[in-house]
C-alpha positions as CSV (number, residue, x, y, z in Angstrom):
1,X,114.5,-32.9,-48.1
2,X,113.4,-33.6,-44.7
3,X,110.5,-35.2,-44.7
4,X,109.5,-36.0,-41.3
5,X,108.2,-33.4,-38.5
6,X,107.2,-33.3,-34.8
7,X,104.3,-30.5,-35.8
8,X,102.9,-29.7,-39.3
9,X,100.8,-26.5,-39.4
10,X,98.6,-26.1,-42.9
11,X,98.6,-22.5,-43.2
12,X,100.6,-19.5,-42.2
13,X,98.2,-17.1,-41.3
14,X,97.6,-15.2,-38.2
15,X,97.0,-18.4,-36.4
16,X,99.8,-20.6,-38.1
17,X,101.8,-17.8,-37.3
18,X,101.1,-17.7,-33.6
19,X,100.9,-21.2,-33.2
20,X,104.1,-21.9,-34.6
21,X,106.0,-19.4,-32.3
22,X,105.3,-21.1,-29.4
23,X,107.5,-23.9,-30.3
24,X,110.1,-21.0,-31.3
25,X,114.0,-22.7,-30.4
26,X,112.8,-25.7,-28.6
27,X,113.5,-29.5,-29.6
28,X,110.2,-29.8,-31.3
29,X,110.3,-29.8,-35.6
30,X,107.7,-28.1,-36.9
31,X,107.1,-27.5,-40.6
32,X,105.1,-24.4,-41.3
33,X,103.0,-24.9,-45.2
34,X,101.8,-21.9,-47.0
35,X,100.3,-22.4,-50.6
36,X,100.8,-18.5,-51.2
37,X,103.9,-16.7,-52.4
38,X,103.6,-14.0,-49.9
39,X,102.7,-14.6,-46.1
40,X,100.5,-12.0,-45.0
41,X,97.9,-10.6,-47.7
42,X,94.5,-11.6,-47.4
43,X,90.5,-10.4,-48.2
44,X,89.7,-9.5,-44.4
45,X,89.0,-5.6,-43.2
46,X,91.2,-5.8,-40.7
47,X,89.3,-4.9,-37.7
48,X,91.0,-6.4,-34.2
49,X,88.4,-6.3,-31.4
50,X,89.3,-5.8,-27.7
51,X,90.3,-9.7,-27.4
52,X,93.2,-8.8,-29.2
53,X,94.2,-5.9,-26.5
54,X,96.8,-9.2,-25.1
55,X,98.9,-9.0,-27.9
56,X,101.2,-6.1,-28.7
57,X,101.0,-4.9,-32.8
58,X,103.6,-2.1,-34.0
59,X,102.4,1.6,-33.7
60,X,103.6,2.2,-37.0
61,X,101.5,-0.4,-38.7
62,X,98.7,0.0,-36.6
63,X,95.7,2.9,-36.2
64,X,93.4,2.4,-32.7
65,X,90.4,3.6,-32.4
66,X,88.9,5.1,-29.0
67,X,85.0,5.8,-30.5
68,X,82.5,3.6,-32.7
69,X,80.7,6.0,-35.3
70,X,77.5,3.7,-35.5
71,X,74.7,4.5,-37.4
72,X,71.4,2.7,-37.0
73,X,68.5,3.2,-39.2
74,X,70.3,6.4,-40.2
75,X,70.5,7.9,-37.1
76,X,74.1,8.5,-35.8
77,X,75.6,7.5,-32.4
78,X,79.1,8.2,-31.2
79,X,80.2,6.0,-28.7
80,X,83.0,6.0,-26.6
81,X,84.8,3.0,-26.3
82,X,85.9,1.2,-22.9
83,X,88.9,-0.9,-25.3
84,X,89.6,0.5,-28.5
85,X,89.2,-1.2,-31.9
86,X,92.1,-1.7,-33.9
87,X,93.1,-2.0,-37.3
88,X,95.8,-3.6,-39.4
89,X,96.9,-4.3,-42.4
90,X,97.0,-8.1,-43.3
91,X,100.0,-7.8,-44.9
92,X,101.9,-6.2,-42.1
93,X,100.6,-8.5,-39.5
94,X,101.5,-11.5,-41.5
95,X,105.2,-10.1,-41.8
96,X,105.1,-9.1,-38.1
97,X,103.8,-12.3,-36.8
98,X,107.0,-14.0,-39.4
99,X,109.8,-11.7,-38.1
100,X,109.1,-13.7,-34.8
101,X,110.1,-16.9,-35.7
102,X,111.6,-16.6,-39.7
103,X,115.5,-17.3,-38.0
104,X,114.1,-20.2,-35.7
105,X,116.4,-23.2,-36.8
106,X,113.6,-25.9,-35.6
107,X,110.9,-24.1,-38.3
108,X,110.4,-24.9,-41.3
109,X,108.3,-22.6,-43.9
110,X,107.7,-23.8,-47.0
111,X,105.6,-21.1,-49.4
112,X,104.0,-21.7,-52.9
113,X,103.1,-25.4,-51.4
114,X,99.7,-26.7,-52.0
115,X,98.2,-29.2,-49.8
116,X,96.4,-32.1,-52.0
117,X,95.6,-34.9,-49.0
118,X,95.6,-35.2,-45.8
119,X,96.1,-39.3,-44.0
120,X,96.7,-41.2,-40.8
121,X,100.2,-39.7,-39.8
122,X,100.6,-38.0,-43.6
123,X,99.8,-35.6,-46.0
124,X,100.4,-35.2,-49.7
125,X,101.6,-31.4,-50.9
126,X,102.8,-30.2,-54.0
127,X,106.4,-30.8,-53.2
128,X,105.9,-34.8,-51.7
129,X,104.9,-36.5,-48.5
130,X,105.1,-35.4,-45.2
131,X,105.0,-37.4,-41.9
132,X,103.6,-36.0,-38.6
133,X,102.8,-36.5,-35.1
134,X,100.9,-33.7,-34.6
135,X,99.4,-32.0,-37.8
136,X,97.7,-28.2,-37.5
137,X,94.6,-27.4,-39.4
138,X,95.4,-23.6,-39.8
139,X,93.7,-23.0,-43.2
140,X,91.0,-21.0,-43.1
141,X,87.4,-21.4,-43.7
142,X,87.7,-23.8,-46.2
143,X,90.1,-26.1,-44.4
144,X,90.9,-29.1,-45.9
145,X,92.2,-30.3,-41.7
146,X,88.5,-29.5,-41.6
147,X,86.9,-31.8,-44.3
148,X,89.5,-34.6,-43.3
149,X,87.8,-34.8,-40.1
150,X,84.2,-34.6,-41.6
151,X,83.0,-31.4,-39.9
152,X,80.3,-29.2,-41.3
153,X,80.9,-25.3,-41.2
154,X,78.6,-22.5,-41.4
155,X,79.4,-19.1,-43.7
156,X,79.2,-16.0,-43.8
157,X,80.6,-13.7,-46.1
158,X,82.1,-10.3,-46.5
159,X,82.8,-8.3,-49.5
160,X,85.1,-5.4,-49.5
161,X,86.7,-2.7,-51.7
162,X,89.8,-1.1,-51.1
163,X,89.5,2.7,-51.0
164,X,91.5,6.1,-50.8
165,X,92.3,7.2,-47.3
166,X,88.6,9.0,-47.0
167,X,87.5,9.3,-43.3
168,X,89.4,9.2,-40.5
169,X,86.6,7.6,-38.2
170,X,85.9,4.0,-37.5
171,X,82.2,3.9,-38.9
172,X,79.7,0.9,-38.7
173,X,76.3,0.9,-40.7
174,X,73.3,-1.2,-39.1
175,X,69.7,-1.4,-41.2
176,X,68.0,-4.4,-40.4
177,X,65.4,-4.0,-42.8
178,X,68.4,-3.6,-45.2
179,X,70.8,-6.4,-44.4
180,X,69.1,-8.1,-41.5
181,X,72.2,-9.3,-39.1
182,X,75.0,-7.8,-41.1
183,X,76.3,-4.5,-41.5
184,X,78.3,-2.4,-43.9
185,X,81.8,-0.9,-42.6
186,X,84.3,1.9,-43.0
187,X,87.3,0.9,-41.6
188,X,90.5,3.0,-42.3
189,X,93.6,1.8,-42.1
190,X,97.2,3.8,-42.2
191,X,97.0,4.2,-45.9
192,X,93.8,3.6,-47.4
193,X,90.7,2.4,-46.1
194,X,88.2,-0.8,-46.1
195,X,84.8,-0.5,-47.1
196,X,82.4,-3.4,-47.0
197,X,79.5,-5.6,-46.1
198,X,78.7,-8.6,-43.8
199,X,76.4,-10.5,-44.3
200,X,74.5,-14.6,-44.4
201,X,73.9,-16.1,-47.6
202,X,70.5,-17.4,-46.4
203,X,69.6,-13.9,-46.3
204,X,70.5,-12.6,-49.5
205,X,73.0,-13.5,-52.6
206,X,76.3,-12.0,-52.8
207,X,75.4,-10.1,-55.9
208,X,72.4,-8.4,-54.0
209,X,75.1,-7.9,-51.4
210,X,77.2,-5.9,-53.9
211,X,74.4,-4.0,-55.0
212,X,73.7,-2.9,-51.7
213,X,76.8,-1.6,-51.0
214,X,77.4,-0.3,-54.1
215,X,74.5,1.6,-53.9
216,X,75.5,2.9,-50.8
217,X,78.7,4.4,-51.5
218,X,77.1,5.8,-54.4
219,X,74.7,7.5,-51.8
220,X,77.4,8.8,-49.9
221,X,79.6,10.0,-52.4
222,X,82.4,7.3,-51.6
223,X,85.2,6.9,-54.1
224,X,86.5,3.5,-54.2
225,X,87.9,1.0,-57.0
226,X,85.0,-0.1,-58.7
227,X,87.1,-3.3,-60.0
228,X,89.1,-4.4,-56.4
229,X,85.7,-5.7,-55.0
230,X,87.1,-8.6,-53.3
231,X,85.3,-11.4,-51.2
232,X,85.9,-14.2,-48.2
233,X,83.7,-17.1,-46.9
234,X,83.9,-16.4,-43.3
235,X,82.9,-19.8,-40.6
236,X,81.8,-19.3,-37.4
237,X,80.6,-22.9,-36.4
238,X,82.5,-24.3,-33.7
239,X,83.1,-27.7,-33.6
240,X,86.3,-29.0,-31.5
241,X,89.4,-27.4,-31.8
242,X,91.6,-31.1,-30.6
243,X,90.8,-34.5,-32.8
244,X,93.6,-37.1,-31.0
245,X,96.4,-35.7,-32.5
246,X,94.8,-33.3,-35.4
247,X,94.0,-30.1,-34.2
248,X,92.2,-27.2,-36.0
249,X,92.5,-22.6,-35.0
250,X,90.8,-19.7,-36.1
251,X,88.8,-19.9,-39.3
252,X,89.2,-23.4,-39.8
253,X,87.9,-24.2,-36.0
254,X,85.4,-21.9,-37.0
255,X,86.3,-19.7,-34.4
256,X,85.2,-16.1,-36.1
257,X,82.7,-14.1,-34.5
258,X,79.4,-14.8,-35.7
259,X,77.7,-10.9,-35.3
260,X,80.8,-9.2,-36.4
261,X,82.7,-11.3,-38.7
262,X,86.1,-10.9,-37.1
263,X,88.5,-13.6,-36.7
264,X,91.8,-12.6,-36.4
265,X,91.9,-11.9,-32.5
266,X,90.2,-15.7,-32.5
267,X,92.6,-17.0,-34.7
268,X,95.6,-15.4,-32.5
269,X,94.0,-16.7,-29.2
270,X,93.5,-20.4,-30.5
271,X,97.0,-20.8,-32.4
272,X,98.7,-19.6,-29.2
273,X,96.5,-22.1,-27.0
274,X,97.1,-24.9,-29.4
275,X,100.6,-24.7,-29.5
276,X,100.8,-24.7,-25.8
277,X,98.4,-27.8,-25.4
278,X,100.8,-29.9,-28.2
279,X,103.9,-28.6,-25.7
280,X,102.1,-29.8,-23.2
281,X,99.2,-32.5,-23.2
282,X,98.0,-31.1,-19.6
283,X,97.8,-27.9,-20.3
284,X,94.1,-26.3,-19.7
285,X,93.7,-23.4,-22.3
286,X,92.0,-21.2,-20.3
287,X,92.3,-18.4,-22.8
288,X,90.1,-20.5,-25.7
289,X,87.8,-21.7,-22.9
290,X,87.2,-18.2,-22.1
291,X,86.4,-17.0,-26.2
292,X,84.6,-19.8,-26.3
293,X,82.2,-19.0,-23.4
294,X,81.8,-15.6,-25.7
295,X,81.3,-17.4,-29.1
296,X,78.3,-19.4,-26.8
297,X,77.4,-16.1,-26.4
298,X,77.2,-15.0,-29.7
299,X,75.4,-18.0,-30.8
300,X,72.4,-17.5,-28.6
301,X,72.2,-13.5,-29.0
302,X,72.4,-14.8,-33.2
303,X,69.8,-16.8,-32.7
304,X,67.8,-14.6,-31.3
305,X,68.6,-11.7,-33.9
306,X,67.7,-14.1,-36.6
307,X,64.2,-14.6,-35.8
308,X,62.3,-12.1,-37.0
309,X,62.9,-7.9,-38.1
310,X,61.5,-7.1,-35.2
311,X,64.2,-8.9,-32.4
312,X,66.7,-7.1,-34.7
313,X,65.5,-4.0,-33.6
314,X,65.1,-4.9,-30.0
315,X,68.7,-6.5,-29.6
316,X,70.7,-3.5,-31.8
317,X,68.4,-1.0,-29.5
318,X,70.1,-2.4,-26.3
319,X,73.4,-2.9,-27.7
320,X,73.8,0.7,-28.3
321,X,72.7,1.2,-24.8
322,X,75.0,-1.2,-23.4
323,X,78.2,-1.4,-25.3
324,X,79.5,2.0,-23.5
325,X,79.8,-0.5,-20.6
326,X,83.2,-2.4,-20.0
327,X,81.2,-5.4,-18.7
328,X,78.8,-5.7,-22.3
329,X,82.4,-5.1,-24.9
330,X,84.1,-7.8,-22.6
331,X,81.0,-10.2,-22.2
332,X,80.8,-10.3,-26.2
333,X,84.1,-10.2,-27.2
334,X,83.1,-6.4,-28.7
């Protein structure tokens, strides 16, 4: 077994993936590690933002989204969207985003390997020692890439249930005095849908979270599987994405959206980038300098939000204004 590799990425999700095409049939090795069976499935609603209007997703696996049902202190607004919202399912992106490079004879994908230790030039997996030049810390928001490198991370979560194919709008539920930042969600998907909450931990616990949104299906007559509640840690502190020759995308950069909870159009944008700079040293990533400039964004319009009921009010009052304009859904990566 070959044990030696120009590239190792830890992780084969959507920003693995992408990352690893980029050195698709060129002279660079690359070993692609995935401690799952199955590439694809994971706890995430599946919600792509207009950041991810730059890459192209099959029709058939896809559903898009031109108007935002949002409901805010139980009033309803429609609003028409300048870039539609997306949805996919994780499973079909995964094998979509494999397809592109599964024949490539310079990767490598190994599945059902676990990732024990990470050293100078080496890690330790479940099936031996690897040596790298460049190692990727694709592995979500509890990367170990992350730990080696001794960078803190700040969570979120979301909790989910899937559901029977019940609404064919994409719906968003806003109660500050309910959830504070977060929100609960109805997103459907081809054949079912996602219902769910985000929320921070500081605010409440994930079984008041549950309760919540329990409570509100119940409300709404919802029929869902009481027993598939399932749940992700989602981080959204930003610290570096290049460490010499370690390098860290999407969850594990911390590169999800800290209002909305997405992370798959980050996690696209930064594997991409990534992979580009490792090709080549000089190159500028304009396209990560430009989602970070709207995670800055975020930060500050979260910080703001955070302080009191009252400047939740004021900034989901103006969003609702503004978000029919192309300039506000672009500015915040909406």
């Amino acid at each position: 077994m070959r044990d030696k590799f120009d590239v190792i990425i830890i992780g084969a999700g959507p920003a693995g993936l992408k990352c690893a095409e980029q050195f698709k049939n060129s002279n660079i090795s690359v070993l692609l590690i995935e401690k799952n069976k199955v590439i694809g499935p994971k706890v995430c609603a599946g919600g792509l933002t207009s950041l991810s209007a730059v890459f192209d997703f099959p029709d058939l696996k896809a559903r898009a989204f031109e108007k935002l049902i949002f409901y805010f202190a139980s009033k309803k607004h429609e609003i028409d969207l300048v870039y539609p919202i997306r949805t996919i399912d994780r499973y079909d992106l995964g094998q979509y985003l494999l397809d592109k490079i599964k024949d490539c004879k310079n990767i490598r994908i190994l599945k059902k390997t676990t990732v024990i230790q990470i050293k100078e030039n080496r890690i330790t997996t479940s099936r031996g020692d690897f040596y790298y030049k460049c190692l990727v810390g694709a592995d979500g928001s509890s990367s170990l890439a992350r730990k080696y490198l001794g960078l803190k991370s700040e969570l979120s979560v979301g909790l989910c249930y899937k559901a029977p194919k019940i609404t064919d709008n994409f719906v968003v539920y806003a109660s500050p005095k309910l959830l504070g930042s977060g929100y609960i969600w109805i997103f459907p998907h081809k054949n079912y849908t996602h219902i769910g909450v985000y929320f921070h931990p500081e605010v409440f616990s994930a079984k008041e979270a549950k309760e919540i949104l329990d409570d509100f299906l119940k409300k709404n007559n919802y029929s869902y599987f009481d027993n598939k509640l399932e749940a992700a840690p989602i981080n959204f502190f930003y610290q570096g994405c290049v460490f010499k020759n370690i390098f860290l995308i999407g969850d594990a950069a911390g590169l999800a959206s800290e209002i909305t909870g997405e992370g798959i159009s980050y996690a696209l944008i930064s594997g991409k980038e990534i992979g580009r700079k490792i090709i080549n040293p000089d190159y500028k990533m304009p396209a990560l300098k430009e989602i970070l400039k709207i995670k800055k964004r975020q930060r500050i319009a979260a910080g703001f939000v955070r302080k009191s009921f009252l400047f939740q009010k004021i900034f989901l009052y103006f969003s609702l204004k503004l978000i029919r304009i192309k300039w506000f859904q672009k500015h915040f990566g909406f």
